[in-house]
GUKOL-395896 format. One record per residue: residue number from 1; residue in one letter; x, y, z of N, C-alpha, C in turn. Coordinates in pm, whole numbers. Example, Ala and Ser with C-alpha at 12.3 -4.5 7.8 and 13.67 -1.06 7.14 Angstrom:
+-----+------+--------+---------+--------+---------+----------+--------+--------+---------+--------+
| pos | code | n_east | n_north |   n_up | ca_east | ca_north |  ca_up | c_east | c_north |   c_up |
+-----+------+--------+---------+--------+---------+----------+--------+--------+---------+--------+
|   1 |    A |   1319 |    -569 |    780 |    1230 |     -450 |    780 |   1320 |    -330 |    780 |
|   2 |    S |   1285 |    -225 |    708 |    1367 |     -106 |    714 |   1290 |       3 |    787 |
+-----+------+--------+---------+--------+---------+----------+--------+--------+---------+--------+
// end
This chain:
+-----+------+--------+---------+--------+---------+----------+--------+--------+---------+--------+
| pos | code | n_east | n_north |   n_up | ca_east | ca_north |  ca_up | c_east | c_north |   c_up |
+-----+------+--------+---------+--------+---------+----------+--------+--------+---------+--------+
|   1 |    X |   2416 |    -890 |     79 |    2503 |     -809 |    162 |   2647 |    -852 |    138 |
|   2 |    X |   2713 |    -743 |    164 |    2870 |     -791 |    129 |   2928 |    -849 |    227 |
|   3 |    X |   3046 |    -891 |    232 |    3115 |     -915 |    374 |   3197 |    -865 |    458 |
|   4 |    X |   3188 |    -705 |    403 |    3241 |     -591 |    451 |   3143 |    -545 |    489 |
|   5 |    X |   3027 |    -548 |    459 |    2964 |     -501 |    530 |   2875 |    -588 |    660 |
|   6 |    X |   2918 |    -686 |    621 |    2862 |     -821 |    757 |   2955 |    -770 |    863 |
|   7 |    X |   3098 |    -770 |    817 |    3182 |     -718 |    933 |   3179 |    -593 |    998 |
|   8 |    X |   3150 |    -513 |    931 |    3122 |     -376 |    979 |   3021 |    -383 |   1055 |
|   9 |    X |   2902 |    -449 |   1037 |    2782 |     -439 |   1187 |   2854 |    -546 |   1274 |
|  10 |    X |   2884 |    -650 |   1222 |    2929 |     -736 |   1358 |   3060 |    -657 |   1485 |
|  11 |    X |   3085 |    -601 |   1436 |    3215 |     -450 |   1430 |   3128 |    -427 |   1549 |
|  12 |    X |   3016 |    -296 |   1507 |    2919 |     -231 |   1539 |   2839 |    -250 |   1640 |
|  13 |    X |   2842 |    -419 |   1616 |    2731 |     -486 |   1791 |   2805 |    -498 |   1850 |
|  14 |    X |   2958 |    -538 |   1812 |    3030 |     -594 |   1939 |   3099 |    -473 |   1998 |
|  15 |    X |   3085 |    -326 |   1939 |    3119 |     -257 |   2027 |   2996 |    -141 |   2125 |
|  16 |    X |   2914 |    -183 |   2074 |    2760 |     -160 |   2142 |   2753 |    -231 |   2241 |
|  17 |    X |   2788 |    -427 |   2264 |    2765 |     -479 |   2341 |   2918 |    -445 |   2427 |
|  18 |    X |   2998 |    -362 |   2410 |    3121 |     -316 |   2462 |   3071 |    -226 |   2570 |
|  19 |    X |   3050 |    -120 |   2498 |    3011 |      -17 |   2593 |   2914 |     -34 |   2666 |
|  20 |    X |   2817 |     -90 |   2651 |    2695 |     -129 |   2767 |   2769 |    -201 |   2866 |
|  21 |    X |   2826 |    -286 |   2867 |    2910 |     -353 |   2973 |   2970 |    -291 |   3033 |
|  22 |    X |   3063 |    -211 |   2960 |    3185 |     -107 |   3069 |   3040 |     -31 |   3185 |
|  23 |    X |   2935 |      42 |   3091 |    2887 |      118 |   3168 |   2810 |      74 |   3279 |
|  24 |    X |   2771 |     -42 |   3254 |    2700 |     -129 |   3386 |   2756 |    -210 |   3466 |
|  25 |    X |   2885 |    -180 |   3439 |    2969 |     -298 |   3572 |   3047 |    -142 |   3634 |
|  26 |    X |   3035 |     -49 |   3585 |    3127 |       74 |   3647 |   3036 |     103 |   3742 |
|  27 |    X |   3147 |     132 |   3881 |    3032 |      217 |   3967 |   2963 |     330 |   3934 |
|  28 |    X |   2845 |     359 |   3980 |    2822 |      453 |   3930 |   2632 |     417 |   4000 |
|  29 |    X |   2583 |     550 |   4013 |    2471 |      536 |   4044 |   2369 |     558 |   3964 |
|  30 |    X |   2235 |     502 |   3952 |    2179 |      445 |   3879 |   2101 |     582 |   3809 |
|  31 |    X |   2100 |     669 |   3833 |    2091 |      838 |   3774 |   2190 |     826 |   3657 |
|  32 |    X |   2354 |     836 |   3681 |    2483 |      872 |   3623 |   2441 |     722 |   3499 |
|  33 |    X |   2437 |     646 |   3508 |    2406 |      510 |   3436 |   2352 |     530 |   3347 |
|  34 |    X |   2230 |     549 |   3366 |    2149 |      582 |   3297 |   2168 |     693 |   3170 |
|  35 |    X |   2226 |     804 |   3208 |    2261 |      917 |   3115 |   2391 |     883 |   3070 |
|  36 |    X |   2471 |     832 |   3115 |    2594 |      742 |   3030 |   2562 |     657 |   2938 |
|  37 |    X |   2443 |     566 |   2945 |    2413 |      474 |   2870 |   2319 |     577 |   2739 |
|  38 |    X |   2228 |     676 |   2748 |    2200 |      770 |   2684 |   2299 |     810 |   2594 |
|  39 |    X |   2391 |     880 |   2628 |    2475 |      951 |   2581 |   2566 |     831 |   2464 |
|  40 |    X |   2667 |     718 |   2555 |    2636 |      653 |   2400 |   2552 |     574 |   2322 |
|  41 |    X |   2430 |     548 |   2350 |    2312 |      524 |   2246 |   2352 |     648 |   2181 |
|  42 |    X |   2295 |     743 |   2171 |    2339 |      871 |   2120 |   2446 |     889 |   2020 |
|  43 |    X |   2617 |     842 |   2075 |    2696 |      848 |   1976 |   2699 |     720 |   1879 |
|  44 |    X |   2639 |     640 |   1914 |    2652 |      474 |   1838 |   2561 |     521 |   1731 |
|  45 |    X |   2436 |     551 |   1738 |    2347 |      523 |   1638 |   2402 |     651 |   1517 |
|  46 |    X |   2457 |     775 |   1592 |    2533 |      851 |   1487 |   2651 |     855 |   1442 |
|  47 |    X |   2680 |     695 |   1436 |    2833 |      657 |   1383 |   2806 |     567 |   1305 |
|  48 |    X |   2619 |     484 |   1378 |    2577 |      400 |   1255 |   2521 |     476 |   1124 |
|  49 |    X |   2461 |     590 |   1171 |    2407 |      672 |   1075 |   2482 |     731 |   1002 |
|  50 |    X |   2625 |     748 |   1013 |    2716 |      798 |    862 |   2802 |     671 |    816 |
|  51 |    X |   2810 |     581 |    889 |    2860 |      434 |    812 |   2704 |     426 |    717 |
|  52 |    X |   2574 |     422 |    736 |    2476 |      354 |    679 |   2475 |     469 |    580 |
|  53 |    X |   2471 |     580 |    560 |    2505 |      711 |    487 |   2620 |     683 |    329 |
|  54 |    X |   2754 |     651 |    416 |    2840 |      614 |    303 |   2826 |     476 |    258 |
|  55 |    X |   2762 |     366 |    308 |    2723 |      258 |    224 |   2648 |     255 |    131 |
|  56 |    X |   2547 |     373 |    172 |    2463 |      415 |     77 |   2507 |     487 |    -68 |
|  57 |    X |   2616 |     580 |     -6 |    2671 |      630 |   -171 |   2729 |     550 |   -264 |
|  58 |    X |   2811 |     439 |   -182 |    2866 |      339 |   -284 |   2770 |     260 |   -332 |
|  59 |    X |   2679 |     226 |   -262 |    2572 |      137 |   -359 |   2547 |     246 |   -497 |
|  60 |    X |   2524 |     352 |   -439 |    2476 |      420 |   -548 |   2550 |     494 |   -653 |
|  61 |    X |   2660 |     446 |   -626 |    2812 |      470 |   -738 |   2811 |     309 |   -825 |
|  62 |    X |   2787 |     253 |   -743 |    2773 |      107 |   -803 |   2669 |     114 |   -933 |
|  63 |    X |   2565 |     131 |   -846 |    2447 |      120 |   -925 |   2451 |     237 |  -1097 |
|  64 |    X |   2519 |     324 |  -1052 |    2506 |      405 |  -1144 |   2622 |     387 |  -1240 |
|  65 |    X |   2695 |     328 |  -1211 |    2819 |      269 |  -1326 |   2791 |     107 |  -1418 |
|  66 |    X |   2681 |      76 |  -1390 |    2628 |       -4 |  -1450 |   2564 |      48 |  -1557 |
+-----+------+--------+---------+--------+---------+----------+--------+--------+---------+--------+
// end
């Protein structure tokens, strides 16, 4: 693994372990919580899914210029 890409997930958890925090120390009742915490699971994993997308093309620009 590179170390751009070590940083990029460490990036990635620490703003996962970001937003879970805001959303569980905010008032809010445990209905609203819940679908807040949904909603960004939701946008996280599809921000991991086009970062993991374009890591993928460069490997495979890599790979193919060899």
């Amino acid at each position: 693994m590179s170390t751009a890409f070590k940083v990029l997930v460490g990036t990635l958890i620490g703003a996962a372990a970001g937003i879970v925090t805001g959303v569980l120390i905010a008032p809010a009742s445990g209905k609203e919580t819940r679908e807040k915490l949904s909603d960004k699971t939701d946008d996280l994993l599809e921000s991991v899914k086009d970062l993991l997308s374009k890591h993928e093309e460069e490997v495979k620009k890599k790979s193919a210029g060899k």
